[in-house]
C-alpha positions, -999 to +999 in steps of 0.1 A: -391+602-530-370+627-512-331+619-503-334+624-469-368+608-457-343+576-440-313+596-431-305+578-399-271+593-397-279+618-371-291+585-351-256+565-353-236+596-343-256+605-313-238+576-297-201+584-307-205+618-304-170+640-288-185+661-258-175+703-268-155+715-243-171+749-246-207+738-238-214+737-197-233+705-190-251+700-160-269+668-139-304+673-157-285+673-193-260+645-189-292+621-173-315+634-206-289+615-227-283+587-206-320+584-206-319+591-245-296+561-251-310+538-233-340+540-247-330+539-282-311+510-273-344+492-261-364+500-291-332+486-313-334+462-289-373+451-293-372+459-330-345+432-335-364+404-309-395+412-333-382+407-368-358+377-350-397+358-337-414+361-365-390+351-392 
């Protein structure tokens, strides 16, 4: 089995990540990760609800 087939580590920092103050963000950037977040947040979301129904 390889190591890092369920590395979800790169999933748990997107969230508490520090912005680089040398990187220009724009409007379409900043709303792809709000967008990105959110829906994460849903599909943790729905994941728990499903293993919480059928237990």
């Amino acid at each position: 089995m390889k190591k890092g087939l369920f590395n979800f580590s790169e999933v748990f920092t997107y969230f508490f990540r520090k912005k680089d103050p040398n990187r220009k963000t724009n409007f379409n950037l900043r709303t792809m990760h709000t967008i990105n977040k959110i829906s994460m947040l849903m599909f943790l979301a729905g994941v728990l609800y499903f293993i919480i129904k059928h237990i």
